[in-house]
N, C-alpha and C positions, 0 to 999 in steps of 0.2 A: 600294568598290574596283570600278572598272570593266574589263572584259577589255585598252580601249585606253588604258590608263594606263600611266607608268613603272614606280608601284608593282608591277603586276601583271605587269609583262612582264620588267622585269628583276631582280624581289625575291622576290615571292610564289610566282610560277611555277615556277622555275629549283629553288630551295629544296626545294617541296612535289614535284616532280619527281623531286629527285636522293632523298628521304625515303620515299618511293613506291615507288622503284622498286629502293630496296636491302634493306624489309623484307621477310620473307616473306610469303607468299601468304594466309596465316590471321589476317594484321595489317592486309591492306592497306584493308579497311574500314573500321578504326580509324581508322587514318592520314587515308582520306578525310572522316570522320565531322568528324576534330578539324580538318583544313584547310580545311573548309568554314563550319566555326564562324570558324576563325579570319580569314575570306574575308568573311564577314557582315559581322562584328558591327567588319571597318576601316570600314564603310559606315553600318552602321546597328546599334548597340550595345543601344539601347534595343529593336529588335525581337528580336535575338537569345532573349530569353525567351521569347517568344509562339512564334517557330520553335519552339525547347526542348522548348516545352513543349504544344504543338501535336502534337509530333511523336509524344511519352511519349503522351501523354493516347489519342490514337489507336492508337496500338499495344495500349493498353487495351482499346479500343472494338473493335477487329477484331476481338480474341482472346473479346469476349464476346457480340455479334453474336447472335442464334440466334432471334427472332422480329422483324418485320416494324417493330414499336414500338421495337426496341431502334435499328434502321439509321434510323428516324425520327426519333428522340430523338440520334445521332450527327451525321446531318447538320445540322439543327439546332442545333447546339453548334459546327460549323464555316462554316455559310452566315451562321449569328448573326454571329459573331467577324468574316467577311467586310465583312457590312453596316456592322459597328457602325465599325470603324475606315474605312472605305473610302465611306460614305455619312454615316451619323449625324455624324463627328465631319468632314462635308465633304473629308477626305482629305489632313486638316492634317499628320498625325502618320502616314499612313499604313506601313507596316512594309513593305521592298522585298519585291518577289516573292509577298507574301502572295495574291495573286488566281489566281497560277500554281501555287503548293506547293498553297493549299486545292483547287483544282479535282484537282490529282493524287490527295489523299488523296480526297476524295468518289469518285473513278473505284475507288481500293483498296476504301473502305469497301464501296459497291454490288457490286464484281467479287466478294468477298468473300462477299459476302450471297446471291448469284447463284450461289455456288457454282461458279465459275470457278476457283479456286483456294483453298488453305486457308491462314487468318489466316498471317501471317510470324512465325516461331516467336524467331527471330535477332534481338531488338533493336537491335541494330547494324547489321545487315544491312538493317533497314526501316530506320533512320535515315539509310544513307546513300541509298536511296531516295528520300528526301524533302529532305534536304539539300544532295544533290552538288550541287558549288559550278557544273559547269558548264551547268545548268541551271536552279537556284535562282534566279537572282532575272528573268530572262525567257520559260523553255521551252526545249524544245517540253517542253509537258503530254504527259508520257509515262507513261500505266500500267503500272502493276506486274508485267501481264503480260510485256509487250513486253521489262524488264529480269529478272526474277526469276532466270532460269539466269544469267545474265551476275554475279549479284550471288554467287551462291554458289560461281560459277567461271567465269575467264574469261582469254585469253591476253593476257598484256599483256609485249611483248618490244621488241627495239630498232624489227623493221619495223613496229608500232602506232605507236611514239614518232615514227617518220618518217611514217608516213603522216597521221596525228595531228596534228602538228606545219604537216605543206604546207598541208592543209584551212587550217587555224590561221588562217596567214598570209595565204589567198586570203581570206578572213572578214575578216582587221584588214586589208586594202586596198580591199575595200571600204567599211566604214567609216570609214576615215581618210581615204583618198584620194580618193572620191566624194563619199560622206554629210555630212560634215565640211565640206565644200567647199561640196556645191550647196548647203548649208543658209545660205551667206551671203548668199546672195541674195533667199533668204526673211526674212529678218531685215531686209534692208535694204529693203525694197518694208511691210517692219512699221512700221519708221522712220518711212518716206516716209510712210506713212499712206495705206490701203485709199481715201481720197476723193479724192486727190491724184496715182490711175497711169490709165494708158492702156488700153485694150484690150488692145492687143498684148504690155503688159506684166501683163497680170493674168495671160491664160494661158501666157506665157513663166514667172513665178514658181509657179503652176500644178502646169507640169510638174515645175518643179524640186524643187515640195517632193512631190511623187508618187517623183521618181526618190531622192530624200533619203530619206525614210520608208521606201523599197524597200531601199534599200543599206546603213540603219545595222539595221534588222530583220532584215534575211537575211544582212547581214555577221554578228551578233551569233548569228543561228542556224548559221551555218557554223562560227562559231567556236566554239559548242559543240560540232558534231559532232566536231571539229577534235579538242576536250581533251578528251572522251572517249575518243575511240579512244587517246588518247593515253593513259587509265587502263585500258584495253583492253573500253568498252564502246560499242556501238552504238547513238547514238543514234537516232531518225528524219529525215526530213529533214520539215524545215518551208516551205520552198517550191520550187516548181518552175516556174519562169521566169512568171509569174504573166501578165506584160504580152503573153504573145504568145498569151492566151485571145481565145476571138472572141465569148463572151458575159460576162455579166457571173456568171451561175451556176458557168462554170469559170474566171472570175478566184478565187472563192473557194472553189473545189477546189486550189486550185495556191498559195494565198496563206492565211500562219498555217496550216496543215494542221490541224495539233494540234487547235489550238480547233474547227475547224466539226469533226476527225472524234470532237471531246468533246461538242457540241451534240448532232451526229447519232446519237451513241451512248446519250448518257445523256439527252437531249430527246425529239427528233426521231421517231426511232424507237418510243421508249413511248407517245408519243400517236398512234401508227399511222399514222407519216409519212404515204408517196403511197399506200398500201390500201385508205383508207376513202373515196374519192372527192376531184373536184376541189376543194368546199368544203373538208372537216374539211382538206387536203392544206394549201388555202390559206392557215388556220387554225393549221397547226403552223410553218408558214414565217414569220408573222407573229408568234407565240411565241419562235420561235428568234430571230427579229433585235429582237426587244424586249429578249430577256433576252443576245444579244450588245450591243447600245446599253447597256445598264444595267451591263455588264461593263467597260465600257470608262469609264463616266463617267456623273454624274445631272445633267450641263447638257444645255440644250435644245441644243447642235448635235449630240453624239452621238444623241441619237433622231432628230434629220432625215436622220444619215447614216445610222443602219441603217435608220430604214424606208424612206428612198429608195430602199436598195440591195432591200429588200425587197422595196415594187411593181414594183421593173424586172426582178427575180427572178421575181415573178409574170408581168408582162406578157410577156417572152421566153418561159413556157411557154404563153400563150395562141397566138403569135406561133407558136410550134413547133406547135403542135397544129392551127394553122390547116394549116401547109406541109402538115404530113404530112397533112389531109387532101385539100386542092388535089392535091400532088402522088401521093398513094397510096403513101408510103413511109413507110412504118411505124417505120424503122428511123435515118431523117432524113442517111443515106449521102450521100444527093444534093446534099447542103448543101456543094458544090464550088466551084471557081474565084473567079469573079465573086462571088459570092452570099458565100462565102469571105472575101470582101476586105470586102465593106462591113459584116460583123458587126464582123470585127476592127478598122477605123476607127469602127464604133460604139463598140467598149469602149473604145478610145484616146479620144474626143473624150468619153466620159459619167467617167471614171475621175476625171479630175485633178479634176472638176467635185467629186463627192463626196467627194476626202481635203481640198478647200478646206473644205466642212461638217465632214469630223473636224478640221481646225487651227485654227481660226476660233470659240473659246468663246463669245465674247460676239456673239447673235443678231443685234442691231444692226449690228455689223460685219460679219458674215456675210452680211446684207444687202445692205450697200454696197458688198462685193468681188462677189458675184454678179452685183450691177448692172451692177459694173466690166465683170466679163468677157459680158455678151450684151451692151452697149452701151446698157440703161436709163437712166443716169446724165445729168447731165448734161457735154459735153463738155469737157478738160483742156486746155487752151491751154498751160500754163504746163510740163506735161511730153508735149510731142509728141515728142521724140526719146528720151524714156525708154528706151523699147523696144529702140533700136538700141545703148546703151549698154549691155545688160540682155547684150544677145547679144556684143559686141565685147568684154565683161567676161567672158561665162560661155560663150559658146557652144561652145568646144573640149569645156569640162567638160561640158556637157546630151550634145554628142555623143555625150562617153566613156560617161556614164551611159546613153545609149540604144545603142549597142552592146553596153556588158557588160548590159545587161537581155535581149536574145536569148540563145541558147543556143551561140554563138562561143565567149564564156569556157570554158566549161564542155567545148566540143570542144576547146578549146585545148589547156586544162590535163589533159585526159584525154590526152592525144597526146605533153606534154613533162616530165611530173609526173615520171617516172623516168630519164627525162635530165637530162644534166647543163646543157645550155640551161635546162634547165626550172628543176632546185633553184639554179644562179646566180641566173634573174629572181625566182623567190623571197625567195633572202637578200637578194637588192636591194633589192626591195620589203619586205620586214621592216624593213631597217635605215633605209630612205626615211621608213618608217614613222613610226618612232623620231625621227628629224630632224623630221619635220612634228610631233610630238605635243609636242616640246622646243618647236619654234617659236612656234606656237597653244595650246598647249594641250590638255589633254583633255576632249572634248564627250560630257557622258552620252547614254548611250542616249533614245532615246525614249521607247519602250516601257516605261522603267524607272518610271514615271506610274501604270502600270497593278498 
């Protein structure tokens, strides 16, 4: 069951909502424990046990914790379980969510062990930790810290339900009405076949599945922040306008949050991130995007796109280190105007380049779209107006996707959210929603792979 589905929008939801929010407050963990079982296992019946039992098993493990071998011997029992279903067995039968719940509990297990806070006494109260549905099977990987108070007590009233609810809906319009959309045009340039488009149309499809990937990922994280408030907890946010970064270092500050701030936390940092000099520095950044590549998939395009993103990671801090010695500022303030604009048409023109190596499994064809788009190839006679149909079909929509990617939406709906302009184009869009999802269909998440 996915968030943009009928099931979920006008069966599950509604149900689990009105069930929620009429038991009392010392239930209302039960209630989400058992809704979120029930939210799984529409999806995926056979993982349901693994969660289950994942979940028991660690609640074990935290509460006995207390030498160095024991949190060795824990994670190992969950990075194992990772590999085994998610590598070994190819990722045939993979178990939804499994890559995001295990990385939450390892953050528990270590937070734990680190003595940040003491084992969760409540087995309920850790289950529904690990299992709330609205971030179960995508993120944001959110530590136990960050929910702990929230789980023991937290306000959940009509104005959470509304606020809750708006988010909701700006989250399922992007996904439906964006993601949903420009994803056809990727599909159809799949068709055509990567040997058979133009220039113009390799980085026209390019873009589309950049702004695609952008809108059903961060629709899907909005839309959990969305249903939690709506259970009256706080999630975090997972991105923050990603595409209006001017390197590529803060595309992925602002992009997946969660995960680089689990890298940087439970990686990054122990091998003594940027302290130990430029080498060892360069050396943990190279650690980090191997063990994100291998997080995401064990085909050769995911290691091209993390460690491509890696070197340009590195070279942009050579690149910085130069300025600031040229210019004598220490602090790199000066990095203005002019100077300004062509980092940001740098990350725009190197972006689309590297989510073509995340969509693009098989190397060979990964290859031949690359080719496509610097103009290697040899040339396409037979689709020279590709392109123009590419745009005459899609270009409203790339539009709309590259204006809600600035930070517009976001001033908009800050300004009409509690107007009554604002909740009509909402119900609109909910219910537009709906029509579209009846019409087409419903198209799972992406991320849901992982």
């Amino acid at each position: 069951m996915v968030f943009s589905s009928i099931e979920f929008l006008l069966y599950f939801l509604p149900i689990f909502i009105l069930v929620y929010m009429v038991v009392p407050q010392k239930l209302k963990n039960a209630v989400l424990v058992l809704g979120s079982m029930v939210f799984y296992a529409y999806g995926d019946l056979r993982g349901l046990g693994l969660l289950a039992a994942s979940t028991a098993v660690n609640y074990v493990f935290a509460r006995m914790i207390r030498r160095r071998a024991g949190l060795v011997a824990a994670l190992a029992v969950n990075i194992g379980m990772l590999i085994l279903f998610k590598y070994y067995q190819g990722g045939a039968v993979l178990p939804i969510g499994i890559s995001f719940y295990t990385f939450q509990i390892v953050s528990y297990l270590v937070d734990v062990y680190r003595g940040e806070y003491a084992a969760e006494r409540n087995f309920l109260d850790f289950a529904a930790y690990v299992m709330m549905f609205p971030k179960l099977a995508m993120g944001p990987i959110t530590g136990y810290g960050e929910l702990r108070r929230q789980l023991h007590r937290r306000r959940c009233d009509a104005e959470c339900m509304q606020d809750g609810l708006k988010l909701f809906i700006l989250g399922l319009c992007g996904k439906v009405l964006l993601a949903d959309r420009l994803a056809l045009l990727w599909q159809e340039v799949q068709v055509t076949g990567y040997e058979s488009i133009s220039t113009p149309l390799a980085w026209i499809a390019a873009v589309a599945y950049s702004l695609q990937l952008y809108f059903d990922f961060a629709g899907y994280s909005v839309m959990a922040m969305g249903l939690g408030r709506m259970l009256g907890f706080k999630l975090p946010e997972n991105f923050r306008q990603p595409y209006m970064a001017s390197s590529m270092r803060e595309f992925y500050r602002r992009w997946h949050m969660s995960l680089g701030n689990w890298f940087c936390k439970y990686v990054y940092i122990p091998l003594g991130g940027s302290r130990r000099g430029e080498i060892r520095t360069v050396f943990n950044l190279l650690v980090v995007w191997l063990l994100t590549s291998l997080w995401h998939g064990i085909t050769g395009n995911f290691l091209v796109w993390g460690m491509g993103i890696c070197l340009l990671i590195i070279l942009e801090r050579q690149v910085g280190r130069l300025w600031k010695f040229i210019t004598g500022d220490r602090t790199g303030n000066k990095v203005r105007g002019l100077a300004s604009l062509v980092c940001h048409a740098y990350l725009l023109a190197v972006v689309p380049v590297t989510w073509v190596c995340f969509a693009v499994p098989d190397l060979g064809q990964l290859g031949i779209y690359l080719s496509r788009m610097f103009g290697l190839g040899s040339p396409v006679a037979m689709y020279v107006g590709d392109w123009q149909k590419a745009l005459s079909d899609y270009g409203l929509l790339l539009g709309a996707g590259i204006v809600a990617s600035t930070p517009l939406v976001r001033w908009i709906y800050q300004r009409l959210e509690r107007k009554w302009p604002g909740m009509i184009l909402l119900a609109a869009g909910f219910w537009f929603c709906i029509h579209r999802i009846l019409l087409q269909g419903e198209n799972p998440f992406l991320y849901l792979n992982f």
